[in-house]
VEXLUM-241498 format. One record per residue (C-alpha): x, y, z; residue in three letters. Coordinates in steps of 0.05 Angstrom, whole numbers, padded with zeros to 5 digits, always signed. Layout:
BEGIN
XYZALA/...
This chain:
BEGIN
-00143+00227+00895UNK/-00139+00219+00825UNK/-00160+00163+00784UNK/-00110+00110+00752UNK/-00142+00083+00688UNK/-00118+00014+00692UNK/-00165+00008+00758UNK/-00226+00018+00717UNK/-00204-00057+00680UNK/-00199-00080+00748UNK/-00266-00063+00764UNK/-00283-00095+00698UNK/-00249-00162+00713UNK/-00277-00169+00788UNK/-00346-00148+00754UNK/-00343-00209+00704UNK/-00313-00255+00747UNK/-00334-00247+00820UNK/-00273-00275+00846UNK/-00208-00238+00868UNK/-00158-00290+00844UNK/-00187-00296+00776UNK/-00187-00226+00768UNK/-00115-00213+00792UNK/-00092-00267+00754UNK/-00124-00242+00693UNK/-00093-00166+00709UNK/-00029-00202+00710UNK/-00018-00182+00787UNK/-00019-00217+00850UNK/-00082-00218+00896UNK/-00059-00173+00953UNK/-00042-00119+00894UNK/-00105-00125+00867UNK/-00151-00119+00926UNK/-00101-00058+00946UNK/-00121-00027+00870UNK/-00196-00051+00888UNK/-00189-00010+00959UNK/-00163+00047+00914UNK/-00224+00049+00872UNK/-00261+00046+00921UNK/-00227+00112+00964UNK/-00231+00145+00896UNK/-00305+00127+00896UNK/-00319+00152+00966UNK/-00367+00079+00968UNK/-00361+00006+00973UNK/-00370-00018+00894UNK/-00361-00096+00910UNK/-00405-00142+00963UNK/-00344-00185+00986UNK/-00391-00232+01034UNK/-00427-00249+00980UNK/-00418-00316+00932UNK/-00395-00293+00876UNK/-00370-00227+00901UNK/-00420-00180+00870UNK/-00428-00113+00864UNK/-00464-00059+00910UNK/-00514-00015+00887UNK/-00461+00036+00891UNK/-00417-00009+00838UNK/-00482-00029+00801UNK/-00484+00045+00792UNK/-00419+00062+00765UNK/-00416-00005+00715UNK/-00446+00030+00654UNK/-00403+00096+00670UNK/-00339+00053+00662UNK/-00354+00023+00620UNK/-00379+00077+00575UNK/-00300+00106+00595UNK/-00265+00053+00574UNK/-00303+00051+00513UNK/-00288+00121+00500UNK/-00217+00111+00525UNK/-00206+00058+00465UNK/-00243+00101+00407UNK/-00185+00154+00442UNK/-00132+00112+00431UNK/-00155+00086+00359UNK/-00174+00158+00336UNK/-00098+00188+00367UNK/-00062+00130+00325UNK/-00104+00148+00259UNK/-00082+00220+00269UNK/-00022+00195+00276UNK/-00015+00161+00211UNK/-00044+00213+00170UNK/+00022+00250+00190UNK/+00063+00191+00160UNK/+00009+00180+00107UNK/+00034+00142+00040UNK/+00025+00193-00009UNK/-00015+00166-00071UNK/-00001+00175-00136UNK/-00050+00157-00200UNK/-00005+00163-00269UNK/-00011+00149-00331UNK/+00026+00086-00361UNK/+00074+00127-00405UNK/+00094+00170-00356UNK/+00100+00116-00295UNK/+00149+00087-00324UNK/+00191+00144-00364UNK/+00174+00202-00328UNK/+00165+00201-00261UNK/+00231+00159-00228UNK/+00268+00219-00248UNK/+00216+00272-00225UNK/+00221+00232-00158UNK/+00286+00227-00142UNK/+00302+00305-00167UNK/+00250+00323-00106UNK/+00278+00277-00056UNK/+00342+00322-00069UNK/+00302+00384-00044UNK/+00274+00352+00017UNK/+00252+00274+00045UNK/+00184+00248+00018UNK/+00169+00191+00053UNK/+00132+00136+00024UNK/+00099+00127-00038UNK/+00040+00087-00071UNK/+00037+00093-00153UNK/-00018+00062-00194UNK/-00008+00068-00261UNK/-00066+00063-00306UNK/-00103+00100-00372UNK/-00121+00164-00352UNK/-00185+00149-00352UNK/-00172+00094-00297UNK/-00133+00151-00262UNK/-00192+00207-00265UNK/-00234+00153-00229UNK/-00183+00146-00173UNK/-00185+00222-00165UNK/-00258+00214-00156UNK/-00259+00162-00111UNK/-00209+00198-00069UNK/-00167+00126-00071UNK/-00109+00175-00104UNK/-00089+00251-00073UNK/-00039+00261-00138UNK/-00052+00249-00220UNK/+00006+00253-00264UNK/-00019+00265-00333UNK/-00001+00294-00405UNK/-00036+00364-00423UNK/-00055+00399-00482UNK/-00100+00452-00492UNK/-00146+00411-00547UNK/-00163+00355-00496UNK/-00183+00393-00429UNK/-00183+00349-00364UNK/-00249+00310-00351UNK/-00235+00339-00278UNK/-00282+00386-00253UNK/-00238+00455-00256UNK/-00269+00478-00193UNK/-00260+00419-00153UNK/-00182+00403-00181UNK/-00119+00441-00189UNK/-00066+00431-00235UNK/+00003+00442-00240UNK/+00056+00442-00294UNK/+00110+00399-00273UNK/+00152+00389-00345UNK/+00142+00386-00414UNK/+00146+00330-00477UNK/+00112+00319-00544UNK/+00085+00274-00587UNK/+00120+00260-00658UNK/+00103+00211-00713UNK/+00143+00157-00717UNK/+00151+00097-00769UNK/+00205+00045-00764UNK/+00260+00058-00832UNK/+00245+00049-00897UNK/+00166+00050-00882UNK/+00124+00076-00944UNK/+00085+00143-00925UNK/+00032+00134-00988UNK/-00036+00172-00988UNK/-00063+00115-00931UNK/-00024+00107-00866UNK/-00027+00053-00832UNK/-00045+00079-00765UNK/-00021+00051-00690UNK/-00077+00081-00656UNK/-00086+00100-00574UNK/-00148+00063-00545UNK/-00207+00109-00522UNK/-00193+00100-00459UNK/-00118+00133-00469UNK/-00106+00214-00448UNK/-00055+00205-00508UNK/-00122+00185-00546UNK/-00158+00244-00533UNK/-00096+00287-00547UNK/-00082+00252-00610UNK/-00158+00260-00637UNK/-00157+00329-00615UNK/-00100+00355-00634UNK/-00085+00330-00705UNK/-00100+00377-00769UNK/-00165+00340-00800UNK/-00135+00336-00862UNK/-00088+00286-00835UNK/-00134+00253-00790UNK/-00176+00233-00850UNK/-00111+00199-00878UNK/-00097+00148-00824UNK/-00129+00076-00832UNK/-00130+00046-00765UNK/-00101-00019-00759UNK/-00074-00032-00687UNK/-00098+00004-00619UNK/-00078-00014-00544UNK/-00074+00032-00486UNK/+00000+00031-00479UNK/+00043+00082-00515UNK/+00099+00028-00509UNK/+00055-00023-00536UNK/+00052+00027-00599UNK/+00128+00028-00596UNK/+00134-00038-00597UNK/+00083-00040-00655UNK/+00119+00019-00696UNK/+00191-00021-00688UNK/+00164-00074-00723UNK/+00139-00033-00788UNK/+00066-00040-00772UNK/+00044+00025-00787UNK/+00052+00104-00753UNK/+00045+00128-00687UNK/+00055+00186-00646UNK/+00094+00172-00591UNK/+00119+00210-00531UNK/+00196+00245-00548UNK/+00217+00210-00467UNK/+00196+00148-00496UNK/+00224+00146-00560UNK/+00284+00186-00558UNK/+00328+00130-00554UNK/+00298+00093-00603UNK/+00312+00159-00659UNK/+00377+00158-00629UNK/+00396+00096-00647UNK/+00354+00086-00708UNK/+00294+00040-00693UNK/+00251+00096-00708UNK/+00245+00151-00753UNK/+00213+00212-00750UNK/+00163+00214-00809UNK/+00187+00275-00833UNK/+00131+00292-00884UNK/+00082+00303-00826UNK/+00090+00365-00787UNK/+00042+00342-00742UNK/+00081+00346-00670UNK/+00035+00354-00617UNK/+00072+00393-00553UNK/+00047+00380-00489UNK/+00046+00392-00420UNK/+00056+00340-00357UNK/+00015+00368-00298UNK/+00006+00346-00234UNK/-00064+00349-00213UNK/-00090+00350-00133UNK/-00168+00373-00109UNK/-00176+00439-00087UNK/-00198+00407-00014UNK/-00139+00408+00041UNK/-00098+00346+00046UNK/-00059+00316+00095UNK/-00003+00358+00126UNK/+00053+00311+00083UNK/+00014+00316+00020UNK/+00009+00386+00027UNK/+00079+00394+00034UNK/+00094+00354-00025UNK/+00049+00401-00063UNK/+00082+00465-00038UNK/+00159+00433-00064UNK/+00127+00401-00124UNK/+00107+00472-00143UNK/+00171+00503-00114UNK/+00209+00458-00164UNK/+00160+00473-00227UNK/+00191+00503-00288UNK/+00159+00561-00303UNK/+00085+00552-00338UNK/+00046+00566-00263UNK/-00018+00534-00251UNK/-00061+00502-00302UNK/
C-alpha cells in the first residue's frame, strides 16, 4: 500500500499524547477514523507501532524505531513545502529598482509605462537615492536594476566585469541661471554634493578653465534642490534638460548662454553579469529590445 502523509502526524499526535481521543481530536477527526488511519499505518508498516494495553498507550519497539524516521520526513516534508513556495515567489519576484533622485522622479514613470505597453511587468520596488547610495544597493544585491546618468568622463564605480550596462535614453546637462542674473568673472556656483553621479559628471566633464571660475556657494544632493536654488537667483547650475525644460519654456530659467559648457549624457540601465530571476531576466531582454540605438555600455 502506499503511504498517506497526513498518517505520519497521526503517528506524531498518538506519540505525544498516548491517548486516542486526544489525538483524534487534535487531527480534527473522530476516534473510530483515527484508530482506522492508526491500523493503516500500521498495514503500511507490516508491525504493531503503538502498545494499546499499555497506560499511556506507548509505542513498540517497532514504533520506537520508526519515531526519528518520521519525524526526520516530516521535517523534510516542511523544508519541501517552504523551499517549493520560495521558488515560487522568485517567479513573481518584485523587481527592484535603485535610481537616482533626478531620474526617479522625471525619468523613469514614462520609461515604465512605455514598457508595460510592450508586455506586463509585474510589480515594482524603486529606491531612489545618490548614486552612490544606489552603487551600494547593487553591491549588496538589495537592488537587481540601477538607473543612472552616463558620461564617458565619470566611469561607473561598478566593477565592469561583474555589471552590465545598457543605454536606455539620453539627456544633458545645461547651465542655467534664473533672468537677469549677472555672469561676471566669479559665478556663483549651485554645486552637486560628492555623493551625486551628477557631481562626478559635473567635475569631470567641465573645461578647467571654467571650473576654476565657479565660487561655490550652495550644494545638496538633489538636482531639484539646485532648481529650486537657481529659480531663486542664487547662483548657476547645471541641470538635467527633463528637469528643466519646462522651466526654459516658461521662463524661470535661462540658459546661460555665454557658457558652452553642455554636458550630454547617457541614462543606462545597469544589472550584474550573474543570472537573475526568470522575471528580471525578462525585463532585461524587453528593456534592451526597447533601447534606442547606443548597444551596451
Amino acid at each position: 500500500m502506499t503511504l498517506d502523509l497526513a498518517l505520519l502526524e497521526d503517528f506524531r499526535a498518538l506519540a505525544e499524547t498516548g491517548n486516542f481521543s486526544r489525538a483524534a481530536a487534535l487531527r480534527h477527526v473522530t476516534q473510530p477514523a483515527f484508530s482506522r488511519r492508526i491500523r493503516s499505518l500500521e498495514d503500511w508498516a507490516g508491525a504493531l507501532l503503538f502498545d494499546r494495553e499499555a497506560h499511556p498507550i506507548a509505542l513498540t519497539p517497532a514504533g520506537e524505531a520508526l519515531r526519528p524516521l518520521l519525524a526526520d520526513a516530516l521535517r523534510c516534508m516542511a523544508e519541501g513545502r517552504e523551499a517549493a513556495r520560495a521558488a515560487a515567489e522568485k517567479t513573481r519576484v518584485t523587481l527592484r529598482f535603485a535610481a537616482t533622485h533626478v531620474l526617479s522622479f522625471g525619468f523613469f514613470p514614462a520609461w515604465w509605462r512605455a514598457l508595460e505597453q510592450e508586455a506586463p511587468l509585474g510589480a515594482v520596488a524603486l529606491v531612489s537615492d545618490s548614486l552612490q547610495g544606489c552603487e551600494q544597493l547593487m553591491l549588496r544585491g538589495q537592488a537587481g536594476f540601477l538607473l543612472c546618468h552616463h558620461h564617458p568622463s565619470a566611469p561607473s564605480r561598478l566593477d565592469p566585469q561583474r555589471f552590465v550596462a545598457q543605454r536606455i535614453g539620453g539627456d544633458q546637462l545645461l547651465p542655467v541661471v534664473a533672468p537677469g542674473a549677472a555672469l561676471g568673472p566669479r559665478l556663483p556656483f549651485l554645486a552637486y554634493s560628492p555623493e551625486s553621479g551628477l557631481g562626478r559628471i559635473v567635475a569631470a566633464a567641465l573645461p578647467e578653465n571654467l571650473a576654476r571660475r565657479l565660487d561655490p556657494v550652495f550644494s545638496a544632493h538633489h538636482a531639484a534642490t539646485l532648481r529650486t536654488m537657481a529659480r531663486t537667483g542664487r547662483g548657476i547650475a547645471w541641470l538635467p534638460e527633463s528637469l528643466v525644460a519646462a522651466d526654459l519654456a516658461d521662463g524661470s530659467l535661462h540658459r546661460a548662454a555665454p557658457l558652452a559648457a553642455d554636458i550630454v549624457l547617457d541614462i543606462r540601465l545597469i544589472r550584474p553579469v550573474t543570472p537573475l530571476s526568470p522575471v528580471a531576466e525578462a525585463f532585461w531582454a524587453l528593456a534592451v529590445r526597447a533601447s534606442p540605438a547606443g548597444g551596451l555600455g
